[in-house]
C-alpha positions in Angstrom: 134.4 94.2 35.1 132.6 95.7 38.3 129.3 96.2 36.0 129.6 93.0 34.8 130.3 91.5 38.6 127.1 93.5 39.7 124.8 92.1 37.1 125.9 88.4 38.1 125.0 89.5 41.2 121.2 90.8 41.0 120.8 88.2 38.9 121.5 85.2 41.4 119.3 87.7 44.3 116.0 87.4 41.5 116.8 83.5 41.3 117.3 82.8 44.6 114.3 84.9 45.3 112.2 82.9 42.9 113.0 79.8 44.7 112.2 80.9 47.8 109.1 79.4 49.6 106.7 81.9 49.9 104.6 80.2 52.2 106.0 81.5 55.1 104.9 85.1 54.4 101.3 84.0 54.1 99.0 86.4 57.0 97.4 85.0 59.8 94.0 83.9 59.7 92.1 86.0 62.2 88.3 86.4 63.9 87.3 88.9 65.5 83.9 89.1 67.8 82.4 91.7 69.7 80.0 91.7 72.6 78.8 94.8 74.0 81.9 96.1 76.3 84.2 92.6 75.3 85.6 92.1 71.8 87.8 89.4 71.0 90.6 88.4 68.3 91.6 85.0 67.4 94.3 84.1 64.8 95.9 80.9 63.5 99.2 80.9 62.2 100.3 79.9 59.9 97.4 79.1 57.6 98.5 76.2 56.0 101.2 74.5 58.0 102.8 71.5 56.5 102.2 67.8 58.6 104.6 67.6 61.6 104.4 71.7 61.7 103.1 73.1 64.8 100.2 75.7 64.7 99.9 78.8 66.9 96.7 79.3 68.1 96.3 83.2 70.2 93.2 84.7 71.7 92.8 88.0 72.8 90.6 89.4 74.6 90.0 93.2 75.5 87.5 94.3 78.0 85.8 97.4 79.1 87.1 98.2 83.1 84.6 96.8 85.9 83.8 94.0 83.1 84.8 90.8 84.7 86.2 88.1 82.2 85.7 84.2 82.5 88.3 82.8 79.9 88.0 79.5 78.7 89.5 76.6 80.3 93.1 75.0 79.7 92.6 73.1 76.2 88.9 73.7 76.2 87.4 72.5 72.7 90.9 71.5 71.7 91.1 68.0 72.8 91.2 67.1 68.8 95.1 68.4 69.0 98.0 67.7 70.7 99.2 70.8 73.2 102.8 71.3 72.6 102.9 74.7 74.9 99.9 77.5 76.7 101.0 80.9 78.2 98.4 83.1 79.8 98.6 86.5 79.9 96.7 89.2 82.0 97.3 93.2 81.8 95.7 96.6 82.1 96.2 98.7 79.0 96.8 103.0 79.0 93.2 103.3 79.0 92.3 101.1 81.7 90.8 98.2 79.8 91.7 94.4 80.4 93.9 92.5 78.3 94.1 88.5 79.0 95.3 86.1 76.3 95.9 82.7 75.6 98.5 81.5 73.4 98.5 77.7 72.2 101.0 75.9 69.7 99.0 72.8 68.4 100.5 69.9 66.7 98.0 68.5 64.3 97.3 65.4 64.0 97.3 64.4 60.1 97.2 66.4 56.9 94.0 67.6 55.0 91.2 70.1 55.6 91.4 71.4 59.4 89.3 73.3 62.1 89.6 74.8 65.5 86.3 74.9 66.6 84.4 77.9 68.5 85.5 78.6 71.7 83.2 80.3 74.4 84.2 83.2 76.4 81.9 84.4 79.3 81.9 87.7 80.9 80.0 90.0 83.9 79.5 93.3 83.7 79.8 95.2 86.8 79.5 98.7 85.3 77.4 100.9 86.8 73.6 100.9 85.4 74.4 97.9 83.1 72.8 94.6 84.0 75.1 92.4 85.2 74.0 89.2 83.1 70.9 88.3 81.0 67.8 87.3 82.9 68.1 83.7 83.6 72.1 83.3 83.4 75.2 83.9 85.3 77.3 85.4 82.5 76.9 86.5 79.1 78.6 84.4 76.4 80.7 84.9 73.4 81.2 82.4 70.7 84.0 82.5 68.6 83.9 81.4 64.9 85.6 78.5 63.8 88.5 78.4 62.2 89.0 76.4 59.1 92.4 76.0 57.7 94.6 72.9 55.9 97.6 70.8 56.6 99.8 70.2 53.8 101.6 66.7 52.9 104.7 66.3 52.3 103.8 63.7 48.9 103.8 65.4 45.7 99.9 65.2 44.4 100.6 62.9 41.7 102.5 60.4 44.0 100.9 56.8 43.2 98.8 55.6 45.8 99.5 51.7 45.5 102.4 50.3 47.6 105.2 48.2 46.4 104.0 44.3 47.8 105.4 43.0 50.9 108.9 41.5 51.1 107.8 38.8 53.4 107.2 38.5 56.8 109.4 39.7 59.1 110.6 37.7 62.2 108.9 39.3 65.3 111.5 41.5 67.2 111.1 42.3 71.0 112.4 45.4 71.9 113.9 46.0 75.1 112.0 47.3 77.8 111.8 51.3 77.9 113.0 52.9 81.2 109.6 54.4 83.3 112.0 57.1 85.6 111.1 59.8 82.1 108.0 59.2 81.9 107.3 59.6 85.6 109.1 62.7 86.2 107.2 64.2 82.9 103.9 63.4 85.1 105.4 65.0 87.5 106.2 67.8 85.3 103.0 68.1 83.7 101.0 67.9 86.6 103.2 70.8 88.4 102.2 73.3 85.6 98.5 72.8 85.4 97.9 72.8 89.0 97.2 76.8 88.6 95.3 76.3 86.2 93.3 73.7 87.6 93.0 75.4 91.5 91.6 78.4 89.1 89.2 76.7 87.2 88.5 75.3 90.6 87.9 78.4 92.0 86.1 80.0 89.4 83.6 77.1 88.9 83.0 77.5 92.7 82.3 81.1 92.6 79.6 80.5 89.5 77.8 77.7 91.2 77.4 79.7 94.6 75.9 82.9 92.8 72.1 83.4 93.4 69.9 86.2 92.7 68.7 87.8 95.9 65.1 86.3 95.7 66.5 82.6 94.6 68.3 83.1 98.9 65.5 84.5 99.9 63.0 82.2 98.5 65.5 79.3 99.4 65.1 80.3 102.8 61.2 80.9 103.0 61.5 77.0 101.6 63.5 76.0 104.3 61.3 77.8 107.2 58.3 76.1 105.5 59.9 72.5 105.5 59.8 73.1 109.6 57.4 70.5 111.2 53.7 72.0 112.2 54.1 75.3 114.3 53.3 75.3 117.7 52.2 77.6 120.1 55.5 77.7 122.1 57.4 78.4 118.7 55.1 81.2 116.9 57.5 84.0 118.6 60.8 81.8 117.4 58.4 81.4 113.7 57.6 85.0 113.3 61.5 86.0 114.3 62.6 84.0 111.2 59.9 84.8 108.9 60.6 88.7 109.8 64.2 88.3 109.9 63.9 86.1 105.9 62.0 89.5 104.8 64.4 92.2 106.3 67.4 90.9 104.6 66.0 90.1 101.2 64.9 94.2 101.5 68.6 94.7 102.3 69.9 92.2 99.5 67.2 93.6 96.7 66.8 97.3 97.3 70.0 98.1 99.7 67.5 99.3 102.4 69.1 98.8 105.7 66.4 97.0 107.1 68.2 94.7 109.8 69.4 97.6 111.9 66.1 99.8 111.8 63.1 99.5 113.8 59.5 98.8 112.2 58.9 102.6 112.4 62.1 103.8 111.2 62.1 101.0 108.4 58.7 102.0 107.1 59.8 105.5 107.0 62.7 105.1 104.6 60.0 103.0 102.2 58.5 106.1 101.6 61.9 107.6 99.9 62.4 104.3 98.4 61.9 105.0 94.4 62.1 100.8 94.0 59.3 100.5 96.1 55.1 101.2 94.9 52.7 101.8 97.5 50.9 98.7 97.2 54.5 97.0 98.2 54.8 99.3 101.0 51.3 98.8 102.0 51.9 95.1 102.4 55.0 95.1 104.4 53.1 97.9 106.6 50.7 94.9 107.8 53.3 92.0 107.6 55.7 94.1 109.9 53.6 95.0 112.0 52.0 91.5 112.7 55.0 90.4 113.6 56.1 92.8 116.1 52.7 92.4 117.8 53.8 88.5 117.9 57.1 88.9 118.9 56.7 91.7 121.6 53.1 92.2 122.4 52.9 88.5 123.0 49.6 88.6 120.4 48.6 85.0 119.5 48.1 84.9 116.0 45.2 82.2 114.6 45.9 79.6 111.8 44.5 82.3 109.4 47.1 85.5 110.5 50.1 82.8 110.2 48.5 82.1 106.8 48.3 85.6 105.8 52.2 86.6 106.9 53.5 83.4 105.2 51.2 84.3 102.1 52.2 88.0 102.3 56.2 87.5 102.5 55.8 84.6 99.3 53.6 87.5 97.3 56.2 90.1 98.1 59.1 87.9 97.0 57.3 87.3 93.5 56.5 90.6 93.0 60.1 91.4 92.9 61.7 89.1 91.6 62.9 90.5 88.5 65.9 92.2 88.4 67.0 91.0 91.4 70.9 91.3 91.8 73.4 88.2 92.2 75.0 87.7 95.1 77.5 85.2 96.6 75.5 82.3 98.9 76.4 79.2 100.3 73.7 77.0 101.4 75.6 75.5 104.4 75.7 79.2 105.7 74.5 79.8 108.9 70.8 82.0 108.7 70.8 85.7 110.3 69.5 86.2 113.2 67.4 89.6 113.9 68.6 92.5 116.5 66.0 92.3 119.2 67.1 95.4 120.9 66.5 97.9 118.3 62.9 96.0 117.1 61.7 96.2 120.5 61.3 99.2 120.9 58.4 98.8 118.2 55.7 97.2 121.3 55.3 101.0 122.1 54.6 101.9 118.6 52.2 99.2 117.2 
Protein backbone atom coordinates (compact mmCIF):
# COMPACT_ATOMS: atom_id res chain seq x y z
CA UNK A 1 0.00 0.00 0.00
CA UNK A 2 2.86 2.60 0.92
CA UNK A 3 4.63 1.67 -2.60
CA UNK A 4 1.64 1.95 -4.23
CA UNK A 5 0.79 5.52 -2.25
CA UNK A 6 4.38 6.65 -3.32
CA UNK A 7 3.97 5.96 -7.04
CA UNK A 8 0.56 8.03 -7.05
CA UNK A 9 2.56 10.48 -5.64
CA UNK A 10 5.69 10.99 -8.12
CA UNK A 11 3.30 10.63 -10.53
CA UNK A 12 1.05 13.77 -9.80
CA UNK A 13 4.88 15.78 -8.95
CA UNK A 14 5.87 14.84 -13.09
CA UNK A 15 2.23 16.12 -14.08
CA UNK A 16 2.01 19.02 -12.20
CA UNK A 17 5.54 19.67 -13.22
CA UNK A 18 4.62 19.39 -16.91
CA UNK A 19 1.99 21.87 -16.52
CA UNK A 20 3.93 24.27 -15.01
CA UNK A 21 4.79 27.50 -17.06
CA UNK A 22 8.20 27.52 -17.70
CA UNK A 23 8.43 30.92 -18.75
CA UNK A 24 9.27 32.18 -15.60
CA UNK A 25 12.66 30.41 -15.41
CA UNK A 26 13.70 31.92 -18.78
CA UNK A 27 17.45 34.07 -18.00
CA UNK A 28 17.74 37.60 -18.32
CA UNK A 29 18.72 39.24 -21.34
CA UNK A 30 21.99 41.00 -20.56
CA UNK A 31 24.72 43.59 -22.38
CA UNK A 32 27.66 44.16 -21.39
CA UNK A 33 30.05 47.17 -22.64
CA UNK A 34 33.47 48.14 -21.77
CA UNK A 35 35.31 51.41 -22.06
CA UNK A 36 38.76 51.58 -21.03
CA UNK A 37 38.60 51.82 -16.95
CA UNK A 38 34.30 51.67 -17.12
CA UNK A 39 32.43 48.53 -18.11
CA UNK A 40 28.84 48.30 -17.90
CA UNK A 41 25.96 45.53 -17.54
CA UNK A 42 22.47 45.96 -18.63
CA UNK A 43 19.80 43.25 -18.27
CA UNK A 44 16.00 42.99 -18.96
CA UNK A 45 13.92 40.77 -17.15
CA UNK A 46 12.08 38.89 -17.97
CA UNK A 47 12.53 38.38 -21.72
CA UNK A 48 9.28 37.99 -22.77
CA UNK A 49 6.74 39.38 -20.35
CA UNK A 50 3.18 38.91 -21.11
CA UNK A 51 0.89 42.49 -21.82
CA UNK A 52 0.06 44.15 -18.45
CA UNK A 53 3.51 42.56 -17.05
CA UNK A 54 5.98 45.00 -15.82
CA UNK A 55 9.70 44.73 -17.03
CA UNK A 56 12.77 45.29 -14.92
CA UNK A 57 15.24 47.20 -16.52
CA UNK A 58 18.98 47.36 -14.20
CA UNK A 59 22.20 49.00 -15.27
CA UNK A 60 25.29 48.56 -13.66
CA UNK A 61 28.01 50.26 -13.78
CA UNK A 62 31.64 49.53 -12.39
CA UNK A 63 34.40 51.95 -12.53
CA UNK A 64 38.12 52.12 -12.01
CA UNK A 65 38.79 54.59 -8.64
CA UNK A 66 39.55 58.39 -9.51
CA UNK A 67 37.19 57.55 -12.66
CA UNK A 68 34.40 59.96 -12.31
CA UNK A 69 30.89 58.59 -13.58
CA UNK A 70 28.09 60.79 -15.31
CA UNK A 71 25.00 58.30 -15.23
CA UNK A 72 22.27 58.92 -17.34
CA UNK A 73 19.40 60.96 -16.47
CA UNK A 74 15.95 59.90 -14.70
CA UNK A 75 14.05 58.05 -17.68
CA UNK A 76 16.53 59.12 -20.26
CA UNK A 77 15.65 57.30 -23.68
CA UNK A 78 12.78 55.66 -21.98
CA UNK A 79 10.02 58.08 -22.54
CA UNK A 80 8.41 55.20 -24.93
CA UNK A 81 7.40 53.34 -21.32
CA UNK A 82 5.60 54.03 -18.58
CA UNK A 83 7.96 54.24 -15.14
CA UNK A 84 6.25 52.26 -12.56
CA UNK A 85 9.39 52.64 -10.00
CA UNK A 86 13.65 53.91 -10.23
CA UNK A 87 16.13 53.26 -7.33
CA UNK A 88 19.63 54.54 -7.53
CA UNK A 89 22.33 52.99 -6.04
CA UNK A 90 26.03 54.21 -5.34
CA UNK A 91 28.90 52.07 -3.51
CA UNK A 92 32.53 51.39 -3.25
CA UNK A 93 33.39 47.72 -3.68
CA UNK A 94 36.54 45.58 -1.70
CA UNK A 95 38.79 46.71 -4.24
CA UNK A 96 38.01 50.31 -4.35
CA UNK A 97 36.15 50.50 -7.61
CA UNK A 98 32.63 52.47 -8.03
CA UNK A 99 29.46 50.69 -8.16
CA UNK A 100 26.28 53.00 -9.20
CA UNK A 101 23.10 51.37 -10.63
CA UNK A 102 19.92 52.14 -11.82
CA UNK A 103 17.01 49.97 -11.46
CA UNK A 104 13.72 50.64 -13.53
CA UNK A 105 10.39 48.44 -13.69
CA UNK A 106 8.66 49.51 -17.06
CA UNK A 107 5.24 48.81 -18.01
CA UNK A 108 4.99 48.40 -21.68
CA UNK A 109 2.71 49.76 -23.56
CA UNK A 110 1.18 47.04 -25.99
CA UNK A 111 2.21 43.52 -27.06
CA UNK A 112 4.55 42.65 -30.02
CA UNK A 113 8.29 43.00 -30.81
CA UNK A 114 9.96 45.48 -28.17
CA UNK A 115 13.20 47.53 -27.57
CA UNK A 116 14.90 49.65 -24.98
CA UNK A 117 17.00 51.67 -26.86
CA UNK A 118 20.89 52.51 -26.10
CA UNK A 119 21.45 54.47 -23.32
CA UNK A 120 24.67 56.72 -23.02
CA UNK A 121 26.84 56.72 -20.06
CA UNK A 122 29.69 59.42 -19.74
CA UNK A 123 32.72 59.28 -17.68
CA UNK A 124 36.17 61.41 -16.63
CA UNK A 125 39.10 59.93 -15.91
CA UNK A 126 41.13 61.59 -13.29
CA UNK A 127 43.80 58.81 -12.95
CA UNK A 128 47.06 59.86 -12.97
CA UNK A 129 48.80 60.14 -16.53
CA UNK A 130 45.55 59.26 -18.32
CA UNK A 131 43.84 62.02 -20.28
CA UNK A 132 41.04 63.19 -18.74
CA UNK A 133 38.70 63.21 -21.93
CA UNK A 134 39.22 63.05 -25.76
CA UNK A 135 40.44 66.17 -27.43
CA UNK A 136 37.53 68.21 -28.15
CA UNK A 137 34.94 66.79 -25.45
CA UNK A 138 34.10 66.98 -21.81
CA UNK A 139 33.68 63.23 -21.22
CA UNK A 140 34.10 60.08 -22.91
CA UNK A 141 30.92 58.22 -23.78
CA UNK A 142 29.62 54.78 -23.68
CA UNK A 143 26.76 53.49 -25.71
CA UNK A 144 24.86 50.76 -24.60
CA UNK A 145 23.27 48.27 -27.11
CA UNK A 146 19.79 47.99 -27.50
CA UNK A 147 17.83 45.67 -26.23
CA UNK A 148 15.24 43.88 -28.24
CA UNK A 149 12.76 41.65 -26.64
CA UNK A 150 8.68 40.77 -27.03
CA UNK A 151 5.48 41.19 -25.18
CA UNK A 152 3.20 38.42 -25.25
CA UNK A 153 -0.71 38.58 -25.71
CA UNK A 154 -2.89 37.07 -23.87
CA UNK A 155 -5.19 35.78 -27.27
CA UNK A 156 -4.50 32.43 -28.35
CA UNK A 157 -2.79 32.88 -32.10
CA UNK A 158 -5.54 31.32 -33.88
CA UNK A 159 -8.17 33.71 -32.22
CA UNK A 160 -10.36 35.19 -35.16
CA UNK A 161 -9.68 38.63 -35.80
CA UNK A 162 -13.24 39.91 -36.95
CA UNK A 163 -15.55 41.20 -34.14
CA UNK A 164 -19.06 40.19 -33.49
CA UNK A 165 -21.32 43.39 -35.13
CA UNK A 166 -22.53 46.06 -32.88
CA UNK A 167 -25.55 45.61 -30.76
CA UNK A 168 -26.74 49.07 -31.32
CA UNK A 169 -25.96 52.27 -30.10
CA UNK A 170 -25.73 52.85 -26.80
CA UNK A 171 -27.40 55.87 -24.94
CA UNK A 172 -24.49 58.29 -23.95
CA UNK A 173 -23.79 57.89 -20.13
CA UNK A 174 -22.20 60.79 -18.13
CA UNK A 175 -20.19 59.72 -15.51
CA UNK A 176 -19.88 61.58 -12.41
CA UNK A 177 -17.23 63.91 -11.94
CA UNK A 178 -13.91 62.22 -10.51
CA UNK A 179 -12.57 63.86 -7.20
CA UNK A 180 -9.05 66.13 -8.10
CA UNK A 181 -7.81 65.92 -4.07
CA UNK A 182 -5.74 62.17 -5.61
CA UNK A 183 -4.65 63.38 -8.24
CA UNK A 184 -3.12 66.48 -6.65
CA UNK A 185 -1.50 64.98 -3.80
CA UNK A 186 0.15 62.26 -6.45
CA UNK A 187 1.67 65.61 -8.05
CA UNK A 188 2.65 66.32 -5.04
CA UNK A 189 4.02 63.02 -4.55
CA UNK A 190 5.77 62.74 -7.63
CA UNK A 191 7.28 65.92 -7.65
CA UNK A 192 8.77 65.37 -3.99
CA UNK A 193 10.76 62.28 -5.32
CA UNK A 194 12.34 63.63 -8.44
CA UNK A 195 13.39 66.84 -6.93
CA UNK A 196 16.97 64.96 -6.13
CA UNK A 197 17.17 63.94 -9.04
CA UNK A 198 16.39 66.93 -10.86
CA UNK A 199 18.70 69.51 -8.35
CA UNK A 200 21.41 66.64 -9.49
CA UNK A 201 20.98 66.76 -13.01
CA UNK A 202 20.90 70.41 -12.18
CA UNK A 203 24.09 70.35 -10.79
CA UNK A 204 25.81 68.15 -12.92
CA UNK A 205 24.73 69.89 -16.13
CA UNK A 206 26.17 73.14 -14.39
CA UNK A 207 29.40 71.66 -13.68
CA UNK A 208 29.80 70.37 -17.53
CA UNK A 209 28.90 73.64 -19.07
CA UNK A 210 31.36 75.67 -16.80
CA UNK A 211 34.46 73.35 -17.70
CA UNK A 212 37.05 75.01 -20.05
CA UNK A 213 40.42 73.92 -21.03
CA UNK A 214 43.06 76.29 -19.61
CA UNK A 215 43.68 78.10 -22.98
CA UNK A 216 39.70 78.30 -23.91
CA UNK A 217 39.96 81.02 -20.07
CA UNK A 218 42.88 82.18 -21.14
CA UNK A 219 42.03 82.92 -24.66
CA UNK A 220 38.55 84.05 -23.37
CA UNK A 221 40.26 86.62 -21.51
CA UNK A 222 42.95 87.91 -24.13
CA UNK A 223 39.32 88.35 -26.04
CA UNK A 224 37.90 90.30 -23.54
CA UNK A 225 41.15 92.62 -22.96
CA UNK A 226 41.14 93.09 -26.78
CA UNK A 227 37.30 94.11 -26.97
CA UNK A 228 38.63 97.27 -24.57
CA UNK A 229 38.24 100.60 -26.51
CA UNK A 230 41.61 102.06 -28.21
CA UNK A 231 44.51 102.18 -25.54
CA UNK A 232 45.60 105.28 -24.29
CA UNK A 233 48.59 106.64 -23.01
CA UNK A 234 47.23 107.01 -19.41
CA UNK A 235 46.11 103.23 -19.60
CA UNK A 236 49.31 101.38 -21.18
CA UNK A 237 50.57 100.58 -17.38
CA UNK A 238 46.78 99.47 -16.34
CA UNK A 239 46.98 97.46 -20.31
CA UNK A 240 50.26 95.78 -19.79
CA UNK A 241 49.15 94.81 -15.89
CA UNK A 242 46.29 92.74 -17.49
CA UNK A 243 47.99 91.40 -20.46
CA UNK A 244 50.94 90.25 -17.98
CA UNK A 245 48.70 89.18 -15.31
CA UNK A 246 46.29 86.94 -18.55
CA UNK A 247 49.79 85.25 -19.25
CA UNK A 248 51.00 84.42 -15.70
CA UNK A 249 47.96 82.49 -14.82
CA UNK A 250 47.42 80.56 -17.94
CA UNK A 251 51.46 79.40 -17.08
CA UNK A 252 49.96 78.54 -13.63
CA UNK A 253 46.64 76.84 -15.07
CA UNK A 254 48.67 74.91 -18.17
CA UNK A 255 52.02 73.94 -16.72
CA UNK A 256 51.39 74.35 -12.74
CA UNK A 257 54.34 76.97 -12.67
CA UNK A 258 53.62 79.33 -9.87
CA UNK A 259 53.98 82.20 -11.88
CA UNK A 260 51.69 84.86 -9.95
CA UNK A 261 53.76 84.85 -6.77
CA UNK A 262 57.29 84.94 -8.55
CA UNK A 263 59.13 87.75 -9.83
CA UNK A 264 60.23 88.02 -13.66
CA UNK A 265 63.71 86.81 -12.59
CA UNK A 266 62.68 84.16 -10.37
CA UNK A 267 59.87 83.07 -12.90
CA UNK A 268 62.27 82.80 -15.77
CA UNK A 269 64.50 80.76 -13.66
CA UNK A 270 62.09 77.90 -12.93
CA UNK A 271 61.38 77.85 -17.03
CA UNK A 272 64.62 76.52 -17.33
CA UNK A 273 63.62 73.24 -15.09
CA UNK A 274 60.32 73.27 -16.83
CA UNK A 275 60.41 69.83 -19.02
CA UNK A 276 56.75 71.30 -20.70
CA UNK A 277 58.48 74.23 -21.80
CA UNK A 278 61.15 74.41 -25.30
CA UNK A 279 63.47 77.12 -25.56
CA UNK A 280 61.83 78.85 -28.21
CA UNK A 281 58.76 79.20 -25.60
CA UNK A 282 61.01 80.34 -23.00
CA UNK A 283 62.69 82.66 -25.34
CA UNK A 284 59.43 84.48 -26.09
CA UNK A 285 58.14 84.95 -22.69
CA UNK A 286 61.90 86.15 -21.86
CA UNK A 287 61.02 89.37 -24.14
CA UNK A 288 57.14 89.54 -23.38
CA UNK A 289 58.03 89.63 -19.56
CA UNK A 290 60.32 91.75 -19.70
CA UNK A 291 58.56 94.45 -21.84
CA UNK A 292 56.18 94.59 -19.54
CA UNK A 293 58.01 95.20 -16.42
CA UNK A 294 59.84 97.95 -18.27
CA UNK A 295 56.13 99.40 -18.87
CA UNK A 296 54.82 98.86 -15.71
CA UNK A 297 57.90 99.96 -13.50
CA UNK A 298 60.43 101.63 -15.55
CA UNK A 299 57.64 103.93 -16.85
CA UNK A 300 59.03 102.94 -20.63
CA UNK A 301 56.47 104.11 -23.22
CA UNK A 302 55.95 101.49 -25.54
CA UNK A 303 55.05 102.48 -29.48
CA UNK A 304 52.03 101.15 -31.46
CA UNK A 305 54.51 98.47 -32.74
CA UNK A 306 55.86 97.00 -28.98
CA UNK A 307 51.99 96.88 -27.93
CA UNK A 308 51.59 95.00 -31.18
CA UNK A 309 54.37 92.72 -30.52
CA UNK A 310 53.24 91.75 -26.66
CA UNK A 311 49.62 91.27 -27.75
CA UNK A 312 50.96 89.21 -30.85
CA UNK A 313 53.50 87.33 -28.54
CA UNK A 314 50.90 86.38 -25.63
CA UNK A 315 48.14 85.14 -28.70
CA UNK A 316 51.30 82.94 -30.40
CA UNK A 317 52.16 81.52 -26.96
CA UNK A 318 48.57 80.53 -26.20
CA UNK A 319 48.31 78.63 -29.68
CA UNK A 320 51.38 77.02 -29.27
CA UNK A 321 50.00 75.26 -26.36
CA UNK A 322 47.01 74.72 -26.67
CA UNK A 323 46.89 71.15 -26.95
CA UNK A 324 46.60 69.13 -24.07
CA UNK A 325 45.63 71.76 -22.08
CA UNK A 326 43.75 70.58 -18.80
CA UNK A 327 39.99 71.35 -17.92
CA UNK A 328 39.31 73.42 -15.30
CA UNK A 329 36.25 74.87 -13.56
CA UNK A 330 35.41 78.71 -14.95
CA UNK A 331 32.68 80.91 -14.73
CA UNK A 332 32.60 83.80 -17.04
CA UNK A 333 30.88 86.24 -14.53
CA UNK A 334 34.16 85.67 -12.32
CA UNK A 335 35.89 88.46 -11.35
CA UNK A 336 39.69 88.66 -13.42
CA UNK A 337 42.98 88.34 -11.10
CA UNK A 338 44.70 90.94 -10.38
CA UNK A 339 48.75 90.69 -10.28
CA UNK A 340 50.94 91.16 -6.90
CA UNK A 341 52.80 94.36 -7.50
CA UNK A 342 55.01 94.07 -4.61
CA UNK A 343 56.92 91.01 -5.46
CA UNK A 344 57.08 92.18 -9.54
CA UNK A 345 58.58 95.24 -8.55
CA UNK A 346 61.33 94.43 -7.47
CA UNK A 347 61.98 93.42 -11.35
CA UNK A 348 62.83 97.63 -12.24
CA UNK A 349 66.24 96.78 -10.69
CA UNK A 350 66.76 93.76 -12.79
CA UNK A 351 65.54 94.65 -16.32
Amino acid sequence: MNRITFLIGLVALIAIGSLTPRDGWAQPIEKVSQSGPVSVAISLDPPEPLIGDPVTLRIEVQAEQEVEVLMPEFGEALDRFAIVDFVPREAIDDAGKTILSQQYRLQPAGSGKQAIPPILIEYVDNRPDQRQAPEGYDAYEILTDAIPFTVQSVLPDDVAADLNPPLGRLEPHQPPAPARWPWVLALVAVCAAASPFAWRAYTDWQRRRRRKSAYEVARWRLDQLLRQPRISADEIDTFYVDLSNLVRHYLEDRFELRAPELTTEEFLNSLQASPDMTRDHQSLLREFLRQADLVKFAGAVPSDADIQRSIDAASQFLEETRENAPLMEFDQDEPQHSEPQTPAATEVRNV
